[in-house]
Steps between C-alpha positions, in 0.01 A plus 500: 500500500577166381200247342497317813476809762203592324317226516546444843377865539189442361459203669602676853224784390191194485606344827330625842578315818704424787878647419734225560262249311490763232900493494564146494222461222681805309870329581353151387438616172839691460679216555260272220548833247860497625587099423324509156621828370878353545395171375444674133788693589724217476313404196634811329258724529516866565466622857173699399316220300596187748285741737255579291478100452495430861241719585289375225569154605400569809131635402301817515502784768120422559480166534841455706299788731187318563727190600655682722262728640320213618809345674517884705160433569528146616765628744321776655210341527686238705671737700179657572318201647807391692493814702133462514477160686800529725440911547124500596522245776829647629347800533168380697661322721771748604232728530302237718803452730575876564155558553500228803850618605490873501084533570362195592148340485204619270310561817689795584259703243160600486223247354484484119200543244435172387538595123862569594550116593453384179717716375795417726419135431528561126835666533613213729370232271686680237802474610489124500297491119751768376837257453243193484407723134885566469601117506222403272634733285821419469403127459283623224804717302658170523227268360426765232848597405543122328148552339489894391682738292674746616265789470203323626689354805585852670149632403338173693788565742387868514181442624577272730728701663226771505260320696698372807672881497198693423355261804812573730384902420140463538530358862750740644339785318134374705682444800678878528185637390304358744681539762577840428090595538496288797784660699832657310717398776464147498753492229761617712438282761858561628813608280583172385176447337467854363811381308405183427109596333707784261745243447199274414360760311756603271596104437165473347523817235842362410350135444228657329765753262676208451216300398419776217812487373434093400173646337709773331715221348238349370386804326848539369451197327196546340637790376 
């Protein structure tokens, strides 16, 4: 294994994240290591020490890591909240329109407790506050990114993302609940929106796994 190989080994080995960000991080640096290993090269030195040179031009394992780590977790965290504030509303309202198309009108169903109101008007509300979090977010990444390091930009990133996801979780996790104690079957108020509340359901874990992995990156750099 040659000088440069192993360096970006044990670079590869510090970075967690999203694969093809991972890659073109991991191919950026090849190709810096690359051009300065044949620039001493030409100078006359030996294959072996122009990398050796090149990789110590081009700085320590650790610190080129924590760079780097907190570009991964720049880009998931992006990812995540762009999924988050065109996903959530997506989902309510396709959920909304095969309700009305396939079932039809809330008065179809039994009376409600009036606890249960408030909860359905939480989950509703949430869907609008949800991206609302999402956009300030992203404004925020922006604003900070010219003003924060690295590190503490994902972490501040990190718990941003947390709160309109964790919210997102909360209010679908009430809502299924709920219902659920109320009557089971008003989940499935036809096919459709079977489909669509699992849908909805499963949209929210992944937001929420991919959510921890932007606080798992910032871990990783503390580390």
């Amino acid at each position: 294994m040659t000088v440069i190989e192993a360096y970006l080994g044990e670079l590869r080995a510090r970075l967690d994240g999203p694969a093809s960000a991972k890659r073109d991080l991991l191919r950026e640096a090849r190709d810096g290591l690359d051009d300065a290993a044949d620039a001493y090269r030409d100078g006359g030195w030996s294959e072996q020490e122009a990398q050796r040179r090149a990789v110590a031009d081009f700085g320590p394992v650790h610190l080129i890591a924590r760079d780097y780590q907190a570009e991964l977790g720049m880009h998931s965290g992006t990812r995540t909240l762009w999924k988050l504030i065109l996903g959530v509303p997506m989902m309510q309202l396709a959920w909304e329109f095969a309700r009305k198309w396939t079932f039809g009108e809330w008065s179809q169903l039994a009376p409600t407790p009036g606890w249960y109101k408030y909860i359905a008007q939480f989950t509703h509300g949430s869907v609008f506050i949800v991206p609302v979090l999402g956009v300030i977010a992203l404004v925020s990444m922006r604003w900070l990114s010219r003003r924060l390091d690295g590190a503490r930009l994902v972490k501040t990133a990190g718990v941003l993302i947390g709160e309109a996801v964790g919210l997102n979780l909360l209010s679908v996790a009430l809502l299924v609940i709920a219902t659920g104690v109320i009557d089971a079957s008003r989940l499935f108020l036809s096919v459709p929106c079977g489909i669509l509340m699992v849908l909805w359901v499963v949209v929210s874990v992944r937001l929420a796994l991919l959510a921890r992995r932007s606080w798992r990156s910032c871990a990783t750099i503390v580390a």
